[in-house]
Structures are given as structure tokens and as C-alpha cells.
ZADRENKOL-44569 format. One record per residue: residue in three letters; x, y, z of N, C-alpha, C in turn. Coordinates in steps of 0.02 Angstrom, whole numbers, plus 50000, padded with zeros to 5 digits. Each point is the difference from the previous one (the first is absolute). Layout:
<rs>
AlaXYZXYZXYZ;...
</rs>
This chain:
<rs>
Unk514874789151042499505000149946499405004450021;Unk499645000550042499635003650040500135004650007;Unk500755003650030500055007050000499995002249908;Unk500524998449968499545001849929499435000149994;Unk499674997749999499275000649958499675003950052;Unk500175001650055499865005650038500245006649977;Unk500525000249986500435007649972499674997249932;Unk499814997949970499715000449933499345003350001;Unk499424996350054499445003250005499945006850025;Unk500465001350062500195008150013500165004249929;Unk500284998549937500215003349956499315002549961;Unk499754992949988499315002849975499455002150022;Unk499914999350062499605005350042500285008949984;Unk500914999250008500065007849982499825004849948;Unk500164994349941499895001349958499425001749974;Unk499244994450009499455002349998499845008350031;Unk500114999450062499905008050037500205003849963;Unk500715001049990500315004149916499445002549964;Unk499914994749963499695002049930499004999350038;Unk499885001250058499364999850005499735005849970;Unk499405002049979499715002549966499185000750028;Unk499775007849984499235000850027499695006549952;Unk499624994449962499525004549943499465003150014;Unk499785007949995499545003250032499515001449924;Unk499365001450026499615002549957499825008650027;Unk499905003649965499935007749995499315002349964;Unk499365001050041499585002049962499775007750023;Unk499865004449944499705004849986499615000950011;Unk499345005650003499264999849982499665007049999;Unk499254997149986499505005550005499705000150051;Unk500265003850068499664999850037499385004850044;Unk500115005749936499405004150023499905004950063;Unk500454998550023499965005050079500744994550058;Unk500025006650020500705001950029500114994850066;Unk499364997050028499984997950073499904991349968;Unk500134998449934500084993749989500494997849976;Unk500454992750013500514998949964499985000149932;Unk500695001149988499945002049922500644995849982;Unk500544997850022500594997749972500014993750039;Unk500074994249991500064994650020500514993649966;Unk500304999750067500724996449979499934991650024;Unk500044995749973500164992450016500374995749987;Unk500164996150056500474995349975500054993049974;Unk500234998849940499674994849928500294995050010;Unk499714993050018500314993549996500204996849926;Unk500625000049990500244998649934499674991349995;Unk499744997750022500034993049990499404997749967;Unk499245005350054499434999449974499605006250002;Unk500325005249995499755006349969499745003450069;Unk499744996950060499625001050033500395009250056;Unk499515003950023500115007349984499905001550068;Unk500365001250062500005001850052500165007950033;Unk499265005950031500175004549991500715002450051;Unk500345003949976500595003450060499725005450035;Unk499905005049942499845006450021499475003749954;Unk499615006950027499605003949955500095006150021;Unk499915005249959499955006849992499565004849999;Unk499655002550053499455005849973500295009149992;Unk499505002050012500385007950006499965004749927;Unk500124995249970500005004049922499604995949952;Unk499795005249964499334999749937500204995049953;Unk499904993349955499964997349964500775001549974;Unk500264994150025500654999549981500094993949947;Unk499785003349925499604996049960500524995249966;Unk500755003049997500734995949946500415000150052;Unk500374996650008500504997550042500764998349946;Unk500335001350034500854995949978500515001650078;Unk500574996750005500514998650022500625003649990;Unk500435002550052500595002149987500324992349966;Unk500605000849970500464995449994500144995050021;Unk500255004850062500164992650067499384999050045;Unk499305002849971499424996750042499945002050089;Unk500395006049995500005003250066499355006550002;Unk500015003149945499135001949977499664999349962;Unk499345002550016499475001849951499825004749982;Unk499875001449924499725005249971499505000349994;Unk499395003849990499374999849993499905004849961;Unk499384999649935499515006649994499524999050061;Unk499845007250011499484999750042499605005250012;Unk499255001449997499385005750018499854999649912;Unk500164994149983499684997549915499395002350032;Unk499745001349928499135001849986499695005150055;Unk500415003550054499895005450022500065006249956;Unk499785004650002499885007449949500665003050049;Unk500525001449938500455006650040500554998250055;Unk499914992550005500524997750066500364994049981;Unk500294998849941500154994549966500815000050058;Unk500314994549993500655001150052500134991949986;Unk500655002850022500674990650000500095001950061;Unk500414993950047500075001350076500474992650003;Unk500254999250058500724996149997499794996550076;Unk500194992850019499884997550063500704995350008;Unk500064999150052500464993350029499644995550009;Unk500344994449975499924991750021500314998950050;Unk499924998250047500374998550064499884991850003;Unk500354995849989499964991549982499874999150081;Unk500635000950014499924997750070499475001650046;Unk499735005150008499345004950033499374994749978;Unk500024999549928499425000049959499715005150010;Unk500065007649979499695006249980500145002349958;Unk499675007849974500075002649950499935006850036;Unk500535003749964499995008550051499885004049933;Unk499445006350006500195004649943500785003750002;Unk500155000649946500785006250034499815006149943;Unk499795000049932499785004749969499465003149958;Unk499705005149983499514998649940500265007149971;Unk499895002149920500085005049963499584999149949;Unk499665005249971499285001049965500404995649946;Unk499584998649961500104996949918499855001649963;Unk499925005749996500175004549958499445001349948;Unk499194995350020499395000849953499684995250023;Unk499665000249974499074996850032500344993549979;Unk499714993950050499814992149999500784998749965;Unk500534997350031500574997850001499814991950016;Unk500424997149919499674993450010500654994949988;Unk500325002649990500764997349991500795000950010;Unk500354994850048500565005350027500664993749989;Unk500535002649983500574995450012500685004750018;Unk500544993650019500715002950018500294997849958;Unk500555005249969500614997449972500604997850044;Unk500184991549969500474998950018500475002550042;Unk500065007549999500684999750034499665003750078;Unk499484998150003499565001850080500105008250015;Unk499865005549929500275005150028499245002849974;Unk499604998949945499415002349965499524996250009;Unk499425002950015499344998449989499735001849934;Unk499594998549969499615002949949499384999050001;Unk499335003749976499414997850017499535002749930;Unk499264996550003499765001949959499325003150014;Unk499835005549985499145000350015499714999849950;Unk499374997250007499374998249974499745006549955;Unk499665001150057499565004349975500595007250005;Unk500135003150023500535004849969500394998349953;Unk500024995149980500375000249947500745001649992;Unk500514997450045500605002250022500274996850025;Unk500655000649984500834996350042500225003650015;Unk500144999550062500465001550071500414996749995;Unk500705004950023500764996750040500245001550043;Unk499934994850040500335001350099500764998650017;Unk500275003950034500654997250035499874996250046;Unk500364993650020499554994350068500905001350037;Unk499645002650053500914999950045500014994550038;Unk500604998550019500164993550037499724995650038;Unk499745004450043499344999350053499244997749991;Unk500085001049923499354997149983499415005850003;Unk500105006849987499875004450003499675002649934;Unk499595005349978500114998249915499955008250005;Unk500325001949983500265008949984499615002649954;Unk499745006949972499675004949963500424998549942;Unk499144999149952500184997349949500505005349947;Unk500344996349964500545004849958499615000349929;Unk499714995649974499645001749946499094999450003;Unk499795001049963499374998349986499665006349926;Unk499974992449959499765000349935499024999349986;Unk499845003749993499334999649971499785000049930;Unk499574993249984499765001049919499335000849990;Unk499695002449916499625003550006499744994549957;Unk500214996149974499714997449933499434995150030;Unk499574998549930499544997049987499674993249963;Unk499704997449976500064994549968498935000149992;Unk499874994349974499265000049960499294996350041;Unk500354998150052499254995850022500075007650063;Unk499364996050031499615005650059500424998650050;Unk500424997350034500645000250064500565003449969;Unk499905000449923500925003149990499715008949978;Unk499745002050025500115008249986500545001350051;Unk500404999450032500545002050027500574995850003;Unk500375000250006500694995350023500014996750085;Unk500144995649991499734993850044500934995150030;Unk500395003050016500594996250025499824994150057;Unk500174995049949499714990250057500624997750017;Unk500295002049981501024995550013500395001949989;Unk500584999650063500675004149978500314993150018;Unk500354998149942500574994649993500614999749969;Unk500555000850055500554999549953500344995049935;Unk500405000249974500224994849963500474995450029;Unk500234995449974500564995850038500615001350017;Unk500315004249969500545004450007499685004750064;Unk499725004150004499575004550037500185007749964;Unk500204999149932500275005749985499455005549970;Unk499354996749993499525002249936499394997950064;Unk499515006150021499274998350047499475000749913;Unk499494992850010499525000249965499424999450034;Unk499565006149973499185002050025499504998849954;Unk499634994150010499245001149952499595003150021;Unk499475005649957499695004450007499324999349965;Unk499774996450074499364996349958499265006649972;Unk500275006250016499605005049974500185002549910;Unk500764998649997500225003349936500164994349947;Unk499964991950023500254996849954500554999349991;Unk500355002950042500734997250002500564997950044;Unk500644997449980500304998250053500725004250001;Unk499995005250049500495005649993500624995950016;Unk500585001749994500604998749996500445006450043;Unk500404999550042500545003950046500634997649998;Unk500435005850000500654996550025500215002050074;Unk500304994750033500135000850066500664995950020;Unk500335007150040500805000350020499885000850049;Unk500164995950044499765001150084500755004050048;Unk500325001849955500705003650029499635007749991;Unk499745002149980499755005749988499465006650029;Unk499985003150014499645004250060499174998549975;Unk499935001349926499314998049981500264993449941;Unk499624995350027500434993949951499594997449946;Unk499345003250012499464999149938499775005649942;Unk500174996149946499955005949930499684997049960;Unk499345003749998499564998149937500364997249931;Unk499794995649973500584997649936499324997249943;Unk499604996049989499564999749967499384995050019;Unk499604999249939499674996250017499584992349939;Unk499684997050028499914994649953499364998849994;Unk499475002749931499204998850000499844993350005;Unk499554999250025499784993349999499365001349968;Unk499424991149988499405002349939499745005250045;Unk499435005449951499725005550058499254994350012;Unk499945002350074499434997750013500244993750060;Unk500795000549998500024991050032500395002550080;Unk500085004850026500085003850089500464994650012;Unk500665000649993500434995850022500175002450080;Unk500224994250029499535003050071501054996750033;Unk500054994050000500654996950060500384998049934;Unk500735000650004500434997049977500724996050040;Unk500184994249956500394994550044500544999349937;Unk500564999350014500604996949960500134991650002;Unk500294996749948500274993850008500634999050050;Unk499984994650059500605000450022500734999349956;Unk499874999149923500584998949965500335008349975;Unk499365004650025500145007549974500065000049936;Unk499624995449937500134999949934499065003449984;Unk499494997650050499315003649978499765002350063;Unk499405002949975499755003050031498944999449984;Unk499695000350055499224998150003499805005550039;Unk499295002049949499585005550030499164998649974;Unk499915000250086499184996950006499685006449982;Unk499494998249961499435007349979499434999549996;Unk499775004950069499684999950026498944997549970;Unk500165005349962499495001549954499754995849948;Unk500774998249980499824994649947499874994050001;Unk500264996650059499904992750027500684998349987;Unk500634999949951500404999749983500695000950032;Unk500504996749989500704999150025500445000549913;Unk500405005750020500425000949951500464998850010;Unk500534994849950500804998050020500275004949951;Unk500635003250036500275003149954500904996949996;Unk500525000949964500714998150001500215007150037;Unk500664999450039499965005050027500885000050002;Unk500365005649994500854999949967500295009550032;Unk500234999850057500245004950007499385006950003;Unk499514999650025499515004250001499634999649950;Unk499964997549957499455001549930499644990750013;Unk499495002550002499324994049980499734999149923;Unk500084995849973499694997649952499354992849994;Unk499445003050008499504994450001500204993549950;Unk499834995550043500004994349981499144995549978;Unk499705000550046499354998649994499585002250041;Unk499275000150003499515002050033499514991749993;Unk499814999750084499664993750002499545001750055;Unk499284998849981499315002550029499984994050055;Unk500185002150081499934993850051499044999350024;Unk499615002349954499604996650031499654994449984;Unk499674996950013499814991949961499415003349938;Unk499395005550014499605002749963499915008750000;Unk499845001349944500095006349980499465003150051;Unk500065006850044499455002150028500025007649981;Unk499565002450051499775010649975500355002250041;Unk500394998550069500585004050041500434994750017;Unk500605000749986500484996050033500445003150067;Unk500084996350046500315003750041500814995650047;Unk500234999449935500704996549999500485002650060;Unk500304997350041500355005350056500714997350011;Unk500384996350008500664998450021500244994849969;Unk500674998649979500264996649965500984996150039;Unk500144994450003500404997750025500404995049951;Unk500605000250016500494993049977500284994650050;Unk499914995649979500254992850029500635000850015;Unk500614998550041500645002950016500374997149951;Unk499764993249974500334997349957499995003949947;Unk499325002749972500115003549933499514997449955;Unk499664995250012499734992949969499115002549975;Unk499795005250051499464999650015499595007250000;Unk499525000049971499935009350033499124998150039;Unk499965003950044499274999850015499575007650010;Unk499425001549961499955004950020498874999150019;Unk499915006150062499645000650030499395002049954;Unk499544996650003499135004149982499425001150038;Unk499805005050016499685002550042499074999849969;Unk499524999650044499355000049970499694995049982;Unk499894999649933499304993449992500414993050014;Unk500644999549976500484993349985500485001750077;Unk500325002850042500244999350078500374993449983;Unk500515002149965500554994349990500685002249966;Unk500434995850019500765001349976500094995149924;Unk499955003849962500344997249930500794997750013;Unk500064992749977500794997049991500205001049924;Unk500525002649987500505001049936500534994450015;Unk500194997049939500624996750009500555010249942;Unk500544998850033500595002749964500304997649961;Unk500114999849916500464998349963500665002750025;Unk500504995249947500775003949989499935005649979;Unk499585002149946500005006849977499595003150040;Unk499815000650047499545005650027499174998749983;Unk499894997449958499304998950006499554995750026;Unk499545002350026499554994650023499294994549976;Unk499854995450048499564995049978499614999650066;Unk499404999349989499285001650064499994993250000;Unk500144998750087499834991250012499334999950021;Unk499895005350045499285000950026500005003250064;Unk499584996650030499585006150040499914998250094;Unk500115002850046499794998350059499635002750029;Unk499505000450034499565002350065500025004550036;Unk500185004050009500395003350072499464999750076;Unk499474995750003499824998250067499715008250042;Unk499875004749952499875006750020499915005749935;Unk499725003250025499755007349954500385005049981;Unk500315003949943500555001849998500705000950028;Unk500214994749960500754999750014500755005949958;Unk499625004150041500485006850002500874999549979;Unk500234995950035500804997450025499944993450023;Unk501004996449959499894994250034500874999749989;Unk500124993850014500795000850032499994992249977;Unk501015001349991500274991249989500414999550071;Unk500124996350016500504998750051500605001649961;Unk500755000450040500605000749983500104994249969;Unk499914993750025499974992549974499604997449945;Unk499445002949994499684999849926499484994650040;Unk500004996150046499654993950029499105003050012;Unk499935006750015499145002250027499945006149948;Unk499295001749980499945004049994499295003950042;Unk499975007150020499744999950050499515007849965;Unk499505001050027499435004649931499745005650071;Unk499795005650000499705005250041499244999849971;Unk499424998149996499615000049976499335005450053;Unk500265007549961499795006150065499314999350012;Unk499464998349925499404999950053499704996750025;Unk500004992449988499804995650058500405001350065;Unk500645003549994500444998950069500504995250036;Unk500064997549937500314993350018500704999649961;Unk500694995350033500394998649964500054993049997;Unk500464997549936499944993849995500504995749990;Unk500234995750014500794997449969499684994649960;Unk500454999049947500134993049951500524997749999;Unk500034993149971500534998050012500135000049921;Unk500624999449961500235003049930500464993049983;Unk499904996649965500294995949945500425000749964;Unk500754999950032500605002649967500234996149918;Unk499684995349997500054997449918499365001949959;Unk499475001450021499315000249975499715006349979;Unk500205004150044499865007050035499475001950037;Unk499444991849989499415001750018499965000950091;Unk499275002250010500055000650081499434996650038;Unk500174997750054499354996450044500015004150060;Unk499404996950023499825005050076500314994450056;Unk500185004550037500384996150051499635002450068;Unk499165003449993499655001350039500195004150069;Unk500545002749996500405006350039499535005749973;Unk499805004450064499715008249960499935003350082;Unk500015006649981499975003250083499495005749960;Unk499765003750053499535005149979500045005750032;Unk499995006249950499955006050048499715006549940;Unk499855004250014499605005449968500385002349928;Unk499984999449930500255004249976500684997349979;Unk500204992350002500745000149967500225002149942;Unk500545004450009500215002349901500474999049986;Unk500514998250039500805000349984500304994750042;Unk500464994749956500364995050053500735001049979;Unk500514998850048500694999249989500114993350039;Unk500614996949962500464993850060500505001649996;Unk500324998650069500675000949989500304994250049;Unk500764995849993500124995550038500515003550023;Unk500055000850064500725001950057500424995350032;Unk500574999649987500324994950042500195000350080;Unk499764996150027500035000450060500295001250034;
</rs>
């Protein structure tokens, strides 16, 4: 009887080790000069949020957006944002075991202040967006984690009616759920361009159209439903989150819903997220109110404002869900501080679970969980 329940407990000891698991946090920033860290990586206690650093990064200029290869073996970065003339993406290793981070590449970006970058699925493309140039770039990323001379780069000219939109303003390059179609809001022109993208292809991005939004409202980040039936775009300008239905590349608005609690003279609306379930949307407000608006999600795509949280800091630039949906965690760049909450998987609402680390300039968070 003893040796059983011995070979029983040996099984689930193996088994635990198996399926062990270690969730990292990935932050970005503004860090202003070259001889300070700028990328900072930690490792996240799933239980009580609490944020232990691994590793940090100096060497390079304000490595302001961050994302992940696939398999979480790199990082992408924009980086030399808000520098004149030296805008650039650049590529590092995670080394788990080390706990370091190595540069391995950088290649210009193709225009001033690069503020947005992602991979397609099949770990072969980068895509990026700049700001203030006004332009999408397309990189080859070779095996190595390398990111090759870019094969495209598109520049727009257009315009739109308040005093930030005399030029075209690219805030997000996001694919669709398929990954077949990259969508860009262009918080200078009012709209949200539309691409098609074949990643078998030497240049796999082709201008295809685009979608006005109201003028005046700088649609700035866009996010899909995990059901791939809608689609949400935070704007900037307007205070506003637009749901649209979304079917094989074409968007059709659904509604427009103003996340702030009172009408003000600048809004400065910045990032927008979904609950994994689907249940929930939350999106970021920056300035007089420094809080995350909660949406519940209908069946149909539309939403309902539950209210409002804190963010414990001064613009909250970027903020992140866990893979688990259990924390949600905010970059709040100018106090300097980040923050975790803990997230209410029936409620949606969020409490502080008094976790926060501090460092110059946070703008960008990723999680990712690796199995051990």
C-alpha cells in the first residue's frame, strides 16, 4: 500500500514539473538617453501579481513598444522614438536561463518616432508603424532573430481638421484574426487603413483601402474580439471607442461609446484591451481622469460602461491582460510607475492588489507564459 501511494505521489510530482509554467512581464520605455535602462523584464507571480526583476537593458534610446516573437525567444522593439532622423526597430534575445537580454539587430524604420510594431504569425514579418513620419514599414525577421532591410515602406500624406492632424499620424499596425488583412489607424487622417497581407510573398503588404472614422476623433490602437466576429478602436481625440462588426476584411460600425465619465477640452484616450474570455473590454484614459474605463461586451458586439478605475499613476500610456484574464497590469509613463490589478472574471471590475515597481518612462507591457 505504501509503495503505491508512493509511485502515485512520484507521478504527480512528474507531472506537475511537466506542465510547470513561468509568466514574465516585458516592459518598454522612455528612457531618454542611452546609459539608462530602457527594457525591463520580470518575473510575475500568478497567485498574487507580485513582480520580481530578472533582467534590464540599456544601450539604446527609448525603446518605447515592445512585442514578442511567437515562441517568446525575442523581442521586438521601436526604438530612438521622438529622436529627429533616427527612428529604428532592433531585435534582442531572452536568454531564460542566463536571465539576459542580448541586442542581435536594429534597421531604421523607415520615419520619424516609430510607435508601433508587431509579428505575423508565421514568425517570418515584422511590421511597424511611425508616428510622426507617417508610415508602414515591412521587415523580413530571419531565424536568428535578426530583422533584415525593410522590403516595403509606405508613406501617407493625408490630413484631417483639428491642430495634430495636418499630417498623417500611423498609431497601430494590427493584424486580423486570420492574419490575412494588417489594420492601421491614422490618428492624423481620420482613418483606419486596411492591407492585404500574404506572408508567402517577397513583398506581402498591398495597400487595399481604407475606413473614415468621425473627423476630428484620431483613432489612435485597435483590438479584435477573440470570437473574430468584431472589432474596437480607441480614439484618441475624441475620448471615444468605436465597435465595429467585422466579416472577412470589411468593418462595419456598430456603435461609438464616449469612455469618459465627463465631457472635457482635450482628451487623451490611449490603449484599449479584451478580457480572454470576450466578456469585457477595458480601455485606458490618460490626464485629468488617469483611469481605465470597464465595458461589459454584448452577444452582438456592443457595449455597456460599468465604470471606472484609478490607475494609482499619471498617464497610463499601455496596459496588458494576463494570458489567464486573472491581472490586469497598466504602464503609467509619467509618474513612472507600473501597476498590477487584480480583474474579476464574472464582474470585470478591478481592485488593487498593491503590487507596482518603478522605473523612468513606462510605455509598453507584454506577458507571456513559457512552459518550463
Amino acid at each position: 500500500m505504501l509503495k503505491r501511494s508512493y509511485l502515485l505521489l512520484l507521478a504527480v510530482l512528474a507531472n506537475s514539473f511537466m506542465y510547470a509554467q513561468t509568466t514574465y512581464l516585458f516592459v518598454g520605455s522612455y528612457n531618454d538617453a542611452k546609459d539608462k535602462d530602457g527594457i525591463y523584464i520580470y518575473r510575475m507571480d500568478m497567485e498574487t501579481g507580485r513582480l520580481d526583476k530578472v533582467c534590464t537593458f540599456s544601450g539604446i534610446m527609448n525603446p518605447s513598444y515592445l512585442i514578442l516573437s511567437p515562441d517568446g525567444q525575442y523581442i521586438y522593439a521601436c526604438t530612438e522614438t521622438r529622436t529627429a532622423g533616427l527612428g529604428s526597430v532592433s531585435s534582442y534575445r531572452f536568454d531564460r536561463q542566463q536571465g539576459a537580454i542580448t541586442l542581435l539587430s536594429k534597421q531604421p524604420s523607415g520615419g520619424d518616432n516609430p510607435v508601433y510594431v508587431t509579428v505575423h504569425k508565421s514568425g517570418r514579418w515584422l511590421v511597424n508603424g511611425n508616428y510622426t513620419g507617417g508610415s508602414i514599414a515591412v521587415f523580413p525577421l530571419n531565424s536568428d532573430g535578426t530583422i533584415g532591410t525593410a522590403v516595403t515602406l509606405l508613406p501617407f500624406t493625408d490630413s484631417s481638421i483639428t491642430e495634430r492632424q495636418k499630417s498623417a499620424h500611423i498609431h497601430s499596425t494590427v493584424f486580423s484574426p486570420a492574419q490575412d488583412y494588417l489594420f492601421s489607424p491614422d490618428l492624423g487622417a481620420d482613418k483606419i487603413r486596411r492591407f492585404t497581407f500574404d506572408a508567402s510573398q517577397a513583398k506581402p503588404l498591398q495597400a487595399d483601402s481604407f475606413i473614415r472614422t468621425t473627423p476630428g476623433s484620431g483613432p489612435r490602437h485597435f483590438t479584435f474580439h477573440p470570437n473574430g466576429r468584431f472589432a474596437y478602436c480607441i480614439e484618441e481625440l475624441s475620448g471615444s471607442v468605436t465597435a465595429y462588426k467585422y466579416n472577412r476584411g470589411r468593418l462595419d460600425s456598430l456603435q461609438r461609446l464616449m469612455t469618459h465619465s465627463e465631457p472635457q477640452k482635450f482628451y487623451g484616450s490611449a490603449d484599449i484591451h479584451i478580457s480572454p474570455d470576450g466578456r469585457f473590454l477595458y480601455a485606458s484614459n490618460r490626464g485629468v481622469e488617469n483611469n481605465i474605463a470597464i465595458c461589459s461586451i454584448s452577444k452582438n458586439g456592443t457595449l455597456t460602461l460599468l465604470g471606472y478605475e484609478p490607475v494609482q499613476g499619471d498617464h497610463p500610456r499601455n496596459f496588458v491582460i494576463d494570458p489567464t484574464g486573472k491581472f490586469l497590469i497598466v504602464a503609467n509613463q509619467l509618474s513612472g510607475n507600473v501597476v498590477v490589478f487584480k480583474r474579476n472574471a464574472q464582474t470585470g471590475l478591478l481592485t488593487k492588489t498593491g503590487v507596482e515597481v518603478k522605473m523612468q518612462g513606462p510605455s509598453c507591457l507584454q506577458v507571456i507564459t513559457y512552459n518550463d
